[in-house]
C-alpha positions as a Markdown table, in Angstrom:
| # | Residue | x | y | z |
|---|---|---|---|---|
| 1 | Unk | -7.4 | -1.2 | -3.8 |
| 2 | Unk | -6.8 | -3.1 | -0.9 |
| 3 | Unk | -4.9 | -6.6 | -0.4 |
| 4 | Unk | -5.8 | -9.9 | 1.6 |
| 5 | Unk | -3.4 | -11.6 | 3.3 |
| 6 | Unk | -3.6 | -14.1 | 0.7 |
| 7 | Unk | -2.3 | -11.5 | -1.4 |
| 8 | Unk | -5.8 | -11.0 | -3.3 |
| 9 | Unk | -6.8 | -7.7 | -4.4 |
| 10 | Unk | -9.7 | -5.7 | -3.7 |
| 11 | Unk | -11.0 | -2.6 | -5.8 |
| 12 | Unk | -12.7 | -0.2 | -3.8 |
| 13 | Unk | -11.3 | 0.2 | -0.6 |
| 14 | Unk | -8.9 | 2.7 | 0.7 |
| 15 | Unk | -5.7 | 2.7 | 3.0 |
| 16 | Unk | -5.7 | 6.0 | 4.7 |
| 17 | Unk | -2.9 | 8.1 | 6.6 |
| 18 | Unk | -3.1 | 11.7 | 7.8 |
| 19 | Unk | -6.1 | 13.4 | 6.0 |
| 20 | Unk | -6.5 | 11.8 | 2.5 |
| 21 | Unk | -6.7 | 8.6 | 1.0 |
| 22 | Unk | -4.5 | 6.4 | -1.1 |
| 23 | Unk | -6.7 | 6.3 | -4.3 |
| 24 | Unk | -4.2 | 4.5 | -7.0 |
| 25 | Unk | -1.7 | 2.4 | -7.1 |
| 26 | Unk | 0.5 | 2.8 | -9.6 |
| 27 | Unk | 2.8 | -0.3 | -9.1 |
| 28 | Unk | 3.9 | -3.1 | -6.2 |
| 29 | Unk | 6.5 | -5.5 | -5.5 |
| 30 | Unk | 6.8 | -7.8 | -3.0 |
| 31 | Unk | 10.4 | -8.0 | -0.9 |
| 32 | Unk | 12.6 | -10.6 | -1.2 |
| 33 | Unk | 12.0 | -12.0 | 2.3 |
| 34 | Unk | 8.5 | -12.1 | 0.8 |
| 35 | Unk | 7.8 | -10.4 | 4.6 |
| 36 | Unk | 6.4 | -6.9 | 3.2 |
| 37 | Unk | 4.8 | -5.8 | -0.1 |
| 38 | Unk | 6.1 | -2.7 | -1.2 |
| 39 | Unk | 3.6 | -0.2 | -3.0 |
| 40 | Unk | 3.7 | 2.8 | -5.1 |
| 41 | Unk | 1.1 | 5.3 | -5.3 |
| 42 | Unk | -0.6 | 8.2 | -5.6 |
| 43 | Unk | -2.5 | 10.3 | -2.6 |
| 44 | Unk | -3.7 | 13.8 | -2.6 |
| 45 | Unk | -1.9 | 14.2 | -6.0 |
| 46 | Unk | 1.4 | 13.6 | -4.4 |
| 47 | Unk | 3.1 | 10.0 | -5.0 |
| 48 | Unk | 3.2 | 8.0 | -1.8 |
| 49 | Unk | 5.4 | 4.8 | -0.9 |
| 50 | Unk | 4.5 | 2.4 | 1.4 |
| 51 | Unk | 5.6 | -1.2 | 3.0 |
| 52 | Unk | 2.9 | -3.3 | 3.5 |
| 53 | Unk | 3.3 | -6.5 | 6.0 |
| 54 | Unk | 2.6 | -9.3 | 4.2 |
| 55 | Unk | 1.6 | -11.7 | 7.9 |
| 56 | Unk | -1.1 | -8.6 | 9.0 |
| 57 | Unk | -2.2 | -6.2 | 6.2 |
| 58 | Unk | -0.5 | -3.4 | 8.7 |
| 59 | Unk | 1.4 | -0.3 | 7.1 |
| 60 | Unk | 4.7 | -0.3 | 8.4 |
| 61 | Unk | 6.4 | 2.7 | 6.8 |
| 62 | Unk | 4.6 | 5.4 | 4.8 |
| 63 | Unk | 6.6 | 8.3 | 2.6 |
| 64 | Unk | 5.1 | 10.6 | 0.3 |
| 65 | Unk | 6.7 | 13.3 | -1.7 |
């Protein structure tokens, strides 16, 4: 799933880092600034965290455990 800037969604794509891809999304929410969406997930079967900047679609942190 990917997101507009708009703050659509788009089934299909992928947001990759490293060597695998983020393949499900298991839940999102955005900050209170409203300046970065903050997503849960799952990649390589490990969950994944990520920050999401709402202005550019860009990753700006990335965690996975």
């Amino acid at each position: 799933m990917a997101f507009t800037l708009e703050g659509n969604y788009k089934w299909g794509n992928f947001f990759y880092n490293v060597s695998y891809a983020v393949s499900d999304i298991t839940g999102c929410a955005m900050s209170s600034d409203g300046l970065r969406l903050n997503v849960q997930a799952m990649a390589n079967s490990q969950a994944v965290l990520m920050a999401i900047e709402t202005e550019d679609g860009t990753i700006s942190g990335f965690s996975h455990f």
